[in-house]
TITOR-183760 format. One record per residue: residue in one letter; y, z, x of N, C-alpha, C, O, CB in turn. Coordinates in pm, 1 decimal. Glycine has a CB too. Example, Ala and Ser with C-alpha at 12.3 -4.5 7.8 and 13.67 -1.06 7.14 Angstrom:
BEGIN
('a',(-569.0,780.0,1319.0),(-450.0,780.0,1230.0),(-330.0,780.0,1320.0),(-331.9,846.5,1423.6),(-447.3,904.6,1130.8));
('s',(-225.0,708.0,1285.0),(-106.0,714.0,1367.0),(3.0,787.0,1290.0),(113.8,803.9,1340.9),(-59.8,572.5,1408.4));
END
This chain:
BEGIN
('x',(-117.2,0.0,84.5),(0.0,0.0,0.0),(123.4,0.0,89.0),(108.4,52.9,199.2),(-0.2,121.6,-96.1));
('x',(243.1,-50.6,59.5),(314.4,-81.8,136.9),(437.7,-14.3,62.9),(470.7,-40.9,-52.6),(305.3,-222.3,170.5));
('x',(497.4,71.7,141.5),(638.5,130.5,107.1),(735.0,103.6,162.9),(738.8,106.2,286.0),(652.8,243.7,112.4));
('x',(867.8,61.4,68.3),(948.7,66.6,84.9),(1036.4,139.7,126.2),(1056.6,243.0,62.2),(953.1,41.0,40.2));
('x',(1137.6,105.1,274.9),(1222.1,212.0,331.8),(1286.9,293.6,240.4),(1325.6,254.5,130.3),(1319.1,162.0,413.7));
('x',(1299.6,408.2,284.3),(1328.8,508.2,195.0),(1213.1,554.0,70.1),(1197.7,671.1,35.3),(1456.9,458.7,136.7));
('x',(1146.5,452.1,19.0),(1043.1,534.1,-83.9),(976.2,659.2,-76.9),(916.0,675.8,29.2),(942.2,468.6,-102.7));
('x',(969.5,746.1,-153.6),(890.0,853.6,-80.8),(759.2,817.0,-167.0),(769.9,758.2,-274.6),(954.0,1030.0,-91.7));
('x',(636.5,855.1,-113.7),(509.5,835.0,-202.6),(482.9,968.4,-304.8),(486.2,1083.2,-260.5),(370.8,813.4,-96.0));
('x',(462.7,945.2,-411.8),(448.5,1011.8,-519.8),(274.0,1023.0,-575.4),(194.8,934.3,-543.9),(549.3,938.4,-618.0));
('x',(232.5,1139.2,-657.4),(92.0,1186.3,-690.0),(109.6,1179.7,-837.7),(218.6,1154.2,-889.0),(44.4,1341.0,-629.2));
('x',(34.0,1195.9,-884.6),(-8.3,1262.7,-1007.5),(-72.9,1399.9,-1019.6),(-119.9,1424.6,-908.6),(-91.0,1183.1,-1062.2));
('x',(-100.2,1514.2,-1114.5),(-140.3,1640.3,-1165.1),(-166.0,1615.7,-1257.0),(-98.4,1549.6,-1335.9),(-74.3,1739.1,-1168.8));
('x',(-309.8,1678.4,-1280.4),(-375.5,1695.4,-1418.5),(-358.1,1862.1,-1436.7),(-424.0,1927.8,-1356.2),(-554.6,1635.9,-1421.6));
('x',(-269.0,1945.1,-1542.6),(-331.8,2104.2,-1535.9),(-390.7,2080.5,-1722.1),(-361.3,2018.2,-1824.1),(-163.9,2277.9,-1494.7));
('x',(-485.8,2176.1,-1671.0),(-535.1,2224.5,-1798.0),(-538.9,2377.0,-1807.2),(-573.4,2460.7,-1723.7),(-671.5,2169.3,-1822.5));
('x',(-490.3,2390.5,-1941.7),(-479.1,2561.7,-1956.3),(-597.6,2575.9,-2075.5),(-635.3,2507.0,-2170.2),(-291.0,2633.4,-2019.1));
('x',(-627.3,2681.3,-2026.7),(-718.9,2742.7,-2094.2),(-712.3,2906.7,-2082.3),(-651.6,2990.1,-2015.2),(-843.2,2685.2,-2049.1));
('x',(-850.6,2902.1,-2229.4),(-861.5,3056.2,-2276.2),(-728.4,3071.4,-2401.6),(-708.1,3189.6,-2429.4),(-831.2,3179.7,-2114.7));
('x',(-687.7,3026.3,-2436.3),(-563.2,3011.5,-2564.5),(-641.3,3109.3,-2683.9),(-731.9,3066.8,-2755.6),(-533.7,2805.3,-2636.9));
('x',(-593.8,3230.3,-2688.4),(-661.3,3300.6,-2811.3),(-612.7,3273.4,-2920.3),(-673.0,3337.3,-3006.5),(-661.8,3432.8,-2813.0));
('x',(-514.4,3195.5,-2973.3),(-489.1,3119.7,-3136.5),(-411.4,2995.7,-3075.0),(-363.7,2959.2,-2967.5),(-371.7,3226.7,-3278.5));
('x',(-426.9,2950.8,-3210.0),(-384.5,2812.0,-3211.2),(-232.6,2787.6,-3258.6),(-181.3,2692.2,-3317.0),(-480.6,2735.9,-3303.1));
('x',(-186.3,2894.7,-3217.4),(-13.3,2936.6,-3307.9),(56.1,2936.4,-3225.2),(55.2,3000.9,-3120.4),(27.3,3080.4,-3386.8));
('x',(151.3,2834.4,-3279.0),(309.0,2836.5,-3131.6),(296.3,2745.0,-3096.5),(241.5,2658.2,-3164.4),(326.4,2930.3,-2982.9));
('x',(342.8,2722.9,-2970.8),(398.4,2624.2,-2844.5),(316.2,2673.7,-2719.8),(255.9,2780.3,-2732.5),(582.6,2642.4,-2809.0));
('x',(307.2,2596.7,-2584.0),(248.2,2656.9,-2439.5),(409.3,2566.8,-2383.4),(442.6,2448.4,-2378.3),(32.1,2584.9,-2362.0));
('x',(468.9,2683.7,-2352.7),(573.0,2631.1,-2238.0),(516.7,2636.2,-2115.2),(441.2,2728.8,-2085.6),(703.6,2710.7,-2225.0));
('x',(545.2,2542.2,-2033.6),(522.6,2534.3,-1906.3),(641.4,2511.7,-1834.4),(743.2,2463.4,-1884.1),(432.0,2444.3,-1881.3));
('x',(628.0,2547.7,-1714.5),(738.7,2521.9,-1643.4),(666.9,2480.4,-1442.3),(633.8,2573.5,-1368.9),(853.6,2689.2,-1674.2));
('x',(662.1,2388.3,-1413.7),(656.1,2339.6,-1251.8),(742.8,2303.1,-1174.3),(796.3,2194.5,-1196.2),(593.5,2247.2,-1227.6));
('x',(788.5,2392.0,-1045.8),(877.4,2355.9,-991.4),(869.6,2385.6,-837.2),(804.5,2485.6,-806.9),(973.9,2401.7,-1057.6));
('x',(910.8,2333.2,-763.7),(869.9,2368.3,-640.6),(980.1,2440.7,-601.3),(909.2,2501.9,-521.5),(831.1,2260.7,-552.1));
('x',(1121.8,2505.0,-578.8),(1186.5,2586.2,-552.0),(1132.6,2734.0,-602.9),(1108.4,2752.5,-722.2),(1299.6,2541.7,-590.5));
('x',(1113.7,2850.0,-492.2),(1048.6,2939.2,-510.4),(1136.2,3037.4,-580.3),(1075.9,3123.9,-643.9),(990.2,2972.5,-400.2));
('x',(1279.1,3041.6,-581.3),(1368.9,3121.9,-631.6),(1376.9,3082.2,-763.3),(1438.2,3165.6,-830.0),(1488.8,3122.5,-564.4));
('x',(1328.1,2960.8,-843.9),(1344.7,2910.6,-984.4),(1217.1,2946.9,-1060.9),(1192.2,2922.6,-1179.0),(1371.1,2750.7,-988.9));
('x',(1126.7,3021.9,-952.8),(972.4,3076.7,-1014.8),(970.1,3208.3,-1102.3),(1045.1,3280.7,-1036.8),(866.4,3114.6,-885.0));
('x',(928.2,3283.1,-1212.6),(873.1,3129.4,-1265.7),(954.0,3090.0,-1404.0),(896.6,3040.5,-1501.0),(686.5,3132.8,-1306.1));
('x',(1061.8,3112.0,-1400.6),(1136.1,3040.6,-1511.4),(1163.2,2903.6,-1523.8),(1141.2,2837.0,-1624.9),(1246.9,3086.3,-1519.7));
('x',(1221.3,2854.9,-1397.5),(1277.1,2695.1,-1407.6),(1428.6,2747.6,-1429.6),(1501.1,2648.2,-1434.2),(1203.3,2577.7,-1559.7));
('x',(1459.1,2795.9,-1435.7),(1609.9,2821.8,-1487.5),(1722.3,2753.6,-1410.9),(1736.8,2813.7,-1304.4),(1643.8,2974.5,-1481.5));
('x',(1774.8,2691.2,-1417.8),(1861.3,2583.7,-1306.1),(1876.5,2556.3,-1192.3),(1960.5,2567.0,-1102.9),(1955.6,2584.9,-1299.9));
('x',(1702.3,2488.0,-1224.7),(1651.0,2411.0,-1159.9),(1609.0,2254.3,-1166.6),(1496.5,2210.4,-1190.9),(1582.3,2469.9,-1147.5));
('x',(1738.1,2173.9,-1136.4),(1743.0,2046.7,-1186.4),(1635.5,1948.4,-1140.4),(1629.8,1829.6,-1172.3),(1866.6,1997.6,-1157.1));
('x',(1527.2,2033.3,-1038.8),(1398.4,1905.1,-1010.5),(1286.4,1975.7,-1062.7),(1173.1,1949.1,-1022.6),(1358.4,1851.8,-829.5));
('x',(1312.3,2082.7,-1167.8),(1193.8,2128.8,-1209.9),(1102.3,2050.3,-1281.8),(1107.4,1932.6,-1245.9),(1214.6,2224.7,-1273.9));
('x',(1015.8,2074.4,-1375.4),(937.6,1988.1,-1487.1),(906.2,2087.6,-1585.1),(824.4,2168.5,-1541.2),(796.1,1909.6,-1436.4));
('x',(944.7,2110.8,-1708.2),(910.6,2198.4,-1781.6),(881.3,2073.3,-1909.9),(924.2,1961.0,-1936.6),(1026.1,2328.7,-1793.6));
('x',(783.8,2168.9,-1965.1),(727.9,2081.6,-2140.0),(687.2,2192.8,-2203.8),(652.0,2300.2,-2155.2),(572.4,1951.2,-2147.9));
('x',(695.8,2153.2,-2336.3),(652.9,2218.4,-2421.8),(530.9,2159.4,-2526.0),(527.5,2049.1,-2580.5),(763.5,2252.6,-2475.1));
('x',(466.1,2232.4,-2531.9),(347.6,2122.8,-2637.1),(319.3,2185.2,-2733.2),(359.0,2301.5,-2724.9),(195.9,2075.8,-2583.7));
('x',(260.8,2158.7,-2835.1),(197.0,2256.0,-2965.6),(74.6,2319.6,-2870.5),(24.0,2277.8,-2766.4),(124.5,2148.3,-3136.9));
('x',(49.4,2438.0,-2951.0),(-117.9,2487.9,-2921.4),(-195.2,2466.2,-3014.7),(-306.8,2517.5,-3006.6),(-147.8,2632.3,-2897.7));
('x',(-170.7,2405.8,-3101.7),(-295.3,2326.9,-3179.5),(-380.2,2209.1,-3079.2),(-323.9,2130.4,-3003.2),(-220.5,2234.3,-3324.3));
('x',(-512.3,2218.8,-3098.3),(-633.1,2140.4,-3037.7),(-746.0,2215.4,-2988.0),(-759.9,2327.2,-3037.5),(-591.4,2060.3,-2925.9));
('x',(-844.2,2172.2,-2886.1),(-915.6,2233.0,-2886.1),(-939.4,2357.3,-2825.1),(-857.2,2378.2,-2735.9),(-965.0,2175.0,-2875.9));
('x',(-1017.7,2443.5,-2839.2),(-1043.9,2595.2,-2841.9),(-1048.1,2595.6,-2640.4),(-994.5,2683.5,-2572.8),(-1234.6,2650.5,-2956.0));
('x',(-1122.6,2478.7,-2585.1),(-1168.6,2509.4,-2469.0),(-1023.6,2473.3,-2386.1),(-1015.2,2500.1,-2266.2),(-1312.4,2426.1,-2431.7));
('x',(-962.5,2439.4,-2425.8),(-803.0,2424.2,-2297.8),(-773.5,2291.3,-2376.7),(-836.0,2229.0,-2462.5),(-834.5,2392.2,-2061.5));
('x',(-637.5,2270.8,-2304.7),(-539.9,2181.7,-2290.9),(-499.7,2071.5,-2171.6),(-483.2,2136.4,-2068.3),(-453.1,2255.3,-2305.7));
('x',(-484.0,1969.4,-2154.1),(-463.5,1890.6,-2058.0),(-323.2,1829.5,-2050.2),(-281.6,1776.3,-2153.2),(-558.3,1801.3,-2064.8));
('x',(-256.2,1829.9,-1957.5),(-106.9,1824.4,-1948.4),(-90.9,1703.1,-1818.6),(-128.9,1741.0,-1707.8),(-33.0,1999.0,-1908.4));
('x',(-55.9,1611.5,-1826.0),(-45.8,1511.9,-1710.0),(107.6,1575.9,-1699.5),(177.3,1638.9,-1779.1),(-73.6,1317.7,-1742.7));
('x',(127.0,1528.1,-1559.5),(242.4,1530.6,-1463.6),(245.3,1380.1,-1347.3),(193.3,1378.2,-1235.7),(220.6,1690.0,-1370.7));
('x',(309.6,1282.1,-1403.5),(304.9,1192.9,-1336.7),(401.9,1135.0,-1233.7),(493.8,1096.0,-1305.8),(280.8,1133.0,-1406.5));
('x',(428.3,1112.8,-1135.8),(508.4,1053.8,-1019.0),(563.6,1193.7,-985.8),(683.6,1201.6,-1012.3),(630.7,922.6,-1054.8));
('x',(498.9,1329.2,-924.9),(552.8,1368.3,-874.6),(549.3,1377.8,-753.0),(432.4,1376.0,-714.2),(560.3,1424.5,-915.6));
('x',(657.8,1391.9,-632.0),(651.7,1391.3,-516.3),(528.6,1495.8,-423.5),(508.1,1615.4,-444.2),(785.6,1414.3,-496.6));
('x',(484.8,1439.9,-357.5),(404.7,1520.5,-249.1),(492.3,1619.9,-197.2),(590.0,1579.0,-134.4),(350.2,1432.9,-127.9));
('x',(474.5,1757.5,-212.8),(436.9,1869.0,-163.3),(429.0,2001.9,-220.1),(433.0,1973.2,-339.7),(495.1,1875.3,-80.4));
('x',(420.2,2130.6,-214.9),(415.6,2220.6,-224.7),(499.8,2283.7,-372.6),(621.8,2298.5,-379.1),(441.5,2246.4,-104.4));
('x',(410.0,2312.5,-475.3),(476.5,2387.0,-663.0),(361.9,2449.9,-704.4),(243.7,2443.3,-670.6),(525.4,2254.0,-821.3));
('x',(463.5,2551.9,-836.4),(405.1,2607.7,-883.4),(402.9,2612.3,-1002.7),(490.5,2553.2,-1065.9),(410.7,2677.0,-844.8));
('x',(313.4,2675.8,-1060.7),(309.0,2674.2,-1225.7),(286.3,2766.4,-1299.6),(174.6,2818.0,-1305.6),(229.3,2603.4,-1277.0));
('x',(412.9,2815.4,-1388.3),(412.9,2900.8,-1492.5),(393.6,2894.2,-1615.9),(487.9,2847.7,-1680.0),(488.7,2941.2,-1494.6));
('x',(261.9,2938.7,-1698.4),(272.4,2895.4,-1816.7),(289.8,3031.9,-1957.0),(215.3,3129.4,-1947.5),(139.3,2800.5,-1820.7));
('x',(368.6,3026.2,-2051.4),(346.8,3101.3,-2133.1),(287.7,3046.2,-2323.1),(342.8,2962.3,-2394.3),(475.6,3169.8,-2109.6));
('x',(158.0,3134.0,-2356.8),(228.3,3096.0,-2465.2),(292.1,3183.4,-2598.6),(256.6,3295.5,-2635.2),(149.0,3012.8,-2504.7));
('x',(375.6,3114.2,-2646.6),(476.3,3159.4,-2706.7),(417.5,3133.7,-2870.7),(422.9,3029.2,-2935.5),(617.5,3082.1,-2652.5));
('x',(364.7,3257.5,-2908.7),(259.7,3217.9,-3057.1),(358.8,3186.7,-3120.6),(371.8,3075.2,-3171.2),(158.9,3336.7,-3149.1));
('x',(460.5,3296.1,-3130.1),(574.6,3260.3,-3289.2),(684.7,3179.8,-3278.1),(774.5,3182.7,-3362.3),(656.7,3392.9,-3355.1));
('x',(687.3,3079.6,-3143.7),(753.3,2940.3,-3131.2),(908.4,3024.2,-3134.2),(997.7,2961.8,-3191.5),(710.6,2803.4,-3280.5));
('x',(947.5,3168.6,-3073.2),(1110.7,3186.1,-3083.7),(1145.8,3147.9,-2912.3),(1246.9,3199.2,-2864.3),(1169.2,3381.6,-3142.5));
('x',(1054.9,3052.8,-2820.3),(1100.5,2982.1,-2731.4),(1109.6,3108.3,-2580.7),(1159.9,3088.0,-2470.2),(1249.0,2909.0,-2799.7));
('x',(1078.5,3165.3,-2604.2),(1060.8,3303.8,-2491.4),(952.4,3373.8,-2517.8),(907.0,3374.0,-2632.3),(1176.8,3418.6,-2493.3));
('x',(873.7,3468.1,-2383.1),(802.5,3537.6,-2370.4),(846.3,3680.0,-2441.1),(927.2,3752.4,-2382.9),(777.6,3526.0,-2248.2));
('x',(791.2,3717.3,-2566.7),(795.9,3847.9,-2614.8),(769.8,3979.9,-2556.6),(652.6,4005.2,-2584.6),(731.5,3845.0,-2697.1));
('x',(806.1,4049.2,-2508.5),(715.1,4190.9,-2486.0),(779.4,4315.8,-2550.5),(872.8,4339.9,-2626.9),(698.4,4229.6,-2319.1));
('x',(674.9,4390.3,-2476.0),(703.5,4522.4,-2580.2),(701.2,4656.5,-2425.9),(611.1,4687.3,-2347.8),(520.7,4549.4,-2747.0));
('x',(834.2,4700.4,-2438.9),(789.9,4834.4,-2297.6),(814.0,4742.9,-2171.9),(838.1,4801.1,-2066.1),(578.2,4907.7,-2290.1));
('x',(810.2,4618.7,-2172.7),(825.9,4521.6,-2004.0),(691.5,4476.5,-2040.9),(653.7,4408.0,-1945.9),(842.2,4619.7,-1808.1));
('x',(590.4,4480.3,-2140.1),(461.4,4397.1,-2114.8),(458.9,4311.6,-2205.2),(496.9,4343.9,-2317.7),(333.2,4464.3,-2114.6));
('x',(415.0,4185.3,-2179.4),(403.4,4052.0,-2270.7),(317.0,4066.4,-2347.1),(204.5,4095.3,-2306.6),(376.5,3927.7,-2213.1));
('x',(330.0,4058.8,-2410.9),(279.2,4037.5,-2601.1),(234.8,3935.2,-2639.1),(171.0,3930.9,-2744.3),(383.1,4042.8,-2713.4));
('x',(264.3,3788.5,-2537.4),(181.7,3694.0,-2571.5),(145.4,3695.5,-2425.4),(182.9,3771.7,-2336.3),(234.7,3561.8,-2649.2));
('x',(32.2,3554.0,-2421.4),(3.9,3488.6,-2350.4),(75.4,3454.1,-2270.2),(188.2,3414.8,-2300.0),(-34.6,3427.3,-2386.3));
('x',(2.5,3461.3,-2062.5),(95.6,3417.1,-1975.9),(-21.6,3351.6,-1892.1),(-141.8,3374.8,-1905.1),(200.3,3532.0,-1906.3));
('x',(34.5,3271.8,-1810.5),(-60.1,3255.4,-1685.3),(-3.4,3184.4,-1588.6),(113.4,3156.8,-1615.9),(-187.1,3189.8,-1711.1));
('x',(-68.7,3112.3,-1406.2),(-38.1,3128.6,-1328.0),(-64.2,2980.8,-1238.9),(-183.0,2968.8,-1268.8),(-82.4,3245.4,-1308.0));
('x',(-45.1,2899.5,-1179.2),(-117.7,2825.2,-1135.3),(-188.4,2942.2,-986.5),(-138.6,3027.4,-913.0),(-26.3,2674.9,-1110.6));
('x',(-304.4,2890.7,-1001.6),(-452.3,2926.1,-863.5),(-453.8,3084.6,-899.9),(-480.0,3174.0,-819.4),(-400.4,2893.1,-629.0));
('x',(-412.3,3106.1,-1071.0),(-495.7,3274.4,-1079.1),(-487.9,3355.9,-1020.9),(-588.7,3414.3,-981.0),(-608.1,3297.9,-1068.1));
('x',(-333.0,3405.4,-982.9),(-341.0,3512.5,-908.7),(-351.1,3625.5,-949.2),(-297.5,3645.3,-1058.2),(-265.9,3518.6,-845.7));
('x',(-433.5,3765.1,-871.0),(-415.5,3872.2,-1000.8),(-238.7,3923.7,-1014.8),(-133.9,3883.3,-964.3),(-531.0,4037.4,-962.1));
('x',(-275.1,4031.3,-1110.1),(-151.1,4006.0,-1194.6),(-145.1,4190.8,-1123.7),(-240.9,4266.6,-1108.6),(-164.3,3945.9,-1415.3));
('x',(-40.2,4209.3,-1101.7),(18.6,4350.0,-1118.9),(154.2,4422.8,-1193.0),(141.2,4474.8,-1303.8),(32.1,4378.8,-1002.3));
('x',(252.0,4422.1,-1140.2),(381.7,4472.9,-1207.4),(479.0,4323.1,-1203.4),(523.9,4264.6,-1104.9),(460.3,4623.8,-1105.8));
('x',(490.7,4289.1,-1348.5),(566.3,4133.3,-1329.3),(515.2,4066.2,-1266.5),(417.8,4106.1,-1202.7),(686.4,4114.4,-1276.3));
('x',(572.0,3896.2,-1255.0),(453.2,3784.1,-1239.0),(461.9,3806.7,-1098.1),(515.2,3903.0,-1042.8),(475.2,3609.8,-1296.0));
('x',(390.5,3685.1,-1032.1),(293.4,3693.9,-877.8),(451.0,3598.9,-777.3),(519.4,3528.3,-851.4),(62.5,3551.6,-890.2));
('x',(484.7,3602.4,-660.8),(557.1,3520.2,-597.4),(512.9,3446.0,-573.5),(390.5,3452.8,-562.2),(606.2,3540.0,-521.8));
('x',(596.0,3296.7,-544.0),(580.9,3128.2,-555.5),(464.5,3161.9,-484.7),(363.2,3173.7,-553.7),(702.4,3000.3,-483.0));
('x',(452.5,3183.2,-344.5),(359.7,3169.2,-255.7),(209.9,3210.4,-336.7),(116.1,3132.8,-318.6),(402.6,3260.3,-127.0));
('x',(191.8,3310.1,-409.5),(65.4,3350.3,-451.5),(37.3,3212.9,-529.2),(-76.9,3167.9,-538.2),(60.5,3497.7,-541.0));
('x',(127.1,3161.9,-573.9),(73.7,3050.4,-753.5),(88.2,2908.8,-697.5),(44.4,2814.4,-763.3),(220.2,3061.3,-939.3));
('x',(176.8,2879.3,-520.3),(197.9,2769.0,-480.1),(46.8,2704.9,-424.0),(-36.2,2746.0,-342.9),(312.5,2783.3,-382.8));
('x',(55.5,2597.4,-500.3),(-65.6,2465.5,-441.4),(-7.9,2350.3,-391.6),(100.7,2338.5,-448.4),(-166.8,2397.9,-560.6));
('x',(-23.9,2268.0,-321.4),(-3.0,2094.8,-284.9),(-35.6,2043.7,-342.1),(-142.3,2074.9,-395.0),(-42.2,2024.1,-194.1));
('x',(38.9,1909.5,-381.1),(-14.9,1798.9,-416.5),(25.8,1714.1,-337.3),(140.7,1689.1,-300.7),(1.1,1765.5,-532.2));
('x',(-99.1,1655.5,-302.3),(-115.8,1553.0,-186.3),(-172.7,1394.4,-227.9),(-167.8,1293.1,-158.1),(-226.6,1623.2,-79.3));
('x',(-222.3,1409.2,-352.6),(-308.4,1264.3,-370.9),(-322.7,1225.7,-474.3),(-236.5,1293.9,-529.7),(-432.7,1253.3,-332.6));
('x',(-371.0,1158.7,-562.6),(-379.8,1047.4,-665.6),(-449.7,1158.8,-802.4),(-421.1,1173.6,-921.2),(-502.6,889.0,-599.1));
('x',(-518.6,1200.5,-739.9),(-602.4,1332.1,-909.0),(-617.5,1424.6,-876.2),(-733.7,1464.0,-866.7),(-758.1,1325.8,-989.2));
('x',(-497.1,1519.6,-837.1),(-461.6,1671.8,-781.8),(-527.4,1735.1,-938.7),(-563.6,1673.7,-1039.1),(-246.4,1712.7,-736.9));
('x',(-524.4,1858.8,-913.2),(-586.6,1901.7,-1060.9),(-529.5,2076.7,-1044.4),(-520.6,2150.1,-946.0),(-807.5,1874.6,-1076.1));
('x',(-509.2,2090.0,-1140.3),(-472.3,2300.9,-1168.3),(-524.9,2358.6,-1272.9),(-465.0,2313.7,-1370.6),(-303.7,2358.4,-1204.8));
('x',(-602.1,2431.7,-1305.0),(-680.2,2512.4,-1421.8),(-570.0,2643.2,-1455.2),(-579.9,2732.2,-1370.8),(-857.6,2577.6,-1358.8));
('x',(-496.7,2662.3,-1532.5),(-411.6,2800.5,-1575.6),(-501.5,2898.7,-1671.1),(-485.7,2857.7,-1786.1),(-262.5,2755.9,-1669.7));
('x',(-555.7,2968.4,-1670.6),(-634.2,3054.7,-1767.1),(-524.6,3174.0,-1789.8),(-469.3,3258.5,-1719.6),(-793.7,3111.2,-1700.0));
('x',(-524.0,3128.1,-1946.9),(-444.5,3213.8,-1991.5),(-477.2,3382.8,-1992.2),(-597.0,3410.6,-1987.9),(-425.1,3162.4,-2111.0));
('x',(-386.6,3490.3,-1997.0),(-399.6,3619.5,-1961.7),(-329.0,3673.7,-2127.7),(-218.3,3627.2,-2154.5),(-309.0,3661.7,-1794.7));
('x',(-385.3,3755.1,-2216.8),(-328.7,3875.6,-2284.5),(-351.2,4004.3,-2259.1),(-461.6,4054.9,-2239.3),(-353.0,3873.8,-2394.8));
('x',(-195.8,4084.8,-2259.7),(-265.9,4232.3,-2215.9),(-247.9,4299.5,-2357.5),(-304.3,4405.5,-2384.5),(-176.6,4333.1,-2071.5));
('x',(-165.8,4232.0,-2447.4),(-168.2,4349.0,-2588.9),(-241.0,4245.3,-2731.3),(-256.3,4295.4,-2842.7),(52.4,4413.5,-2643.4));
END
C-alpha cells in the first residue's frame, strides 16, 4: 500500500460490551487517547464518543470504530438505564452500569488511562468491556 506524504495510516476497532443486566437506556461510550480526558471525553476534540440503545442481544454489543489513527486509547463505557445522559450514583457509587477497556479491577473511582490503555496497531484490533454493577 502506498502512502501518501503526510498520510498517517489508520486501523479499525471492533469493542464489544458485554454482561448488560437490562435492556433499558443507552451504553455511552467514550474513546480517547488523551489520558487527562479519561474517562469522560470532556473537551476533548479527538475523542470518539457514541451513544447506542441497549436494546439487542443479551450476550454483548458490537461497536465499530473506523479510521482511527495508530496508537495508544482508552475506553470508558457506562450504561445509563434511565437515558438522563450521566452516570447515576448514590454515596459516590454508581447505580448503573460501568466498565473499562482490558478490565481493570476496580477500587475507589475509575482505573488511570494507563490501567484501561491498549494499541491499535492493525486492520481487526478488538476490546471486550464487561460491564460492572455494584448496586
Amino acid at each position: 500500500m502506498l502512502l501518501l506524504p503526510g498520510a498517517m495510516p489508520v486501523c479499525d476497532l471492533s469493542l464489544d460490551v458485554a454482561r448488560l443486566r437490562s435492556t433499558r437506556g443507552m451504553i455511552r461510550i467514550c474513546l480517547t487517547a488523551t489520558p487527562a480526558n479519561f474517562p469522560k471525553c470532556a473537551n476533548d476534540a479527538q475523542s470518539v464518543t457514541r451513544s447506542i440503545p441497549a436494546t439487542g442481544p443479551a450476550s454483548g454489543h458490537a461497536i465499530s470504530f473506523d479510521g482511527l489513527p495508530r496508537g495508544d486509547y482508552a475506553i470508558a463505557v457506562i450504561h445509563d438505564e434511565n437515558g438522563n445522559g450521566k452516570l447515576d450514583t448514590f454515596a459516590g457509587i454508581p447505580r448503573e452500569g460501568f466498565g473499562f477497556s482490558r478490565n481493570p479491577a476496580i477500587a475507589f473511582g475509575p482505573p488511570p488511562f494507563k490501567a484501561a490503555r491498549f494499541t491499535v496497531s492493525g486492520d481487526a484490533d478488538a476490546q471486550q468491556v464487561r460491564m460492572l454493577y455494584l448496586l
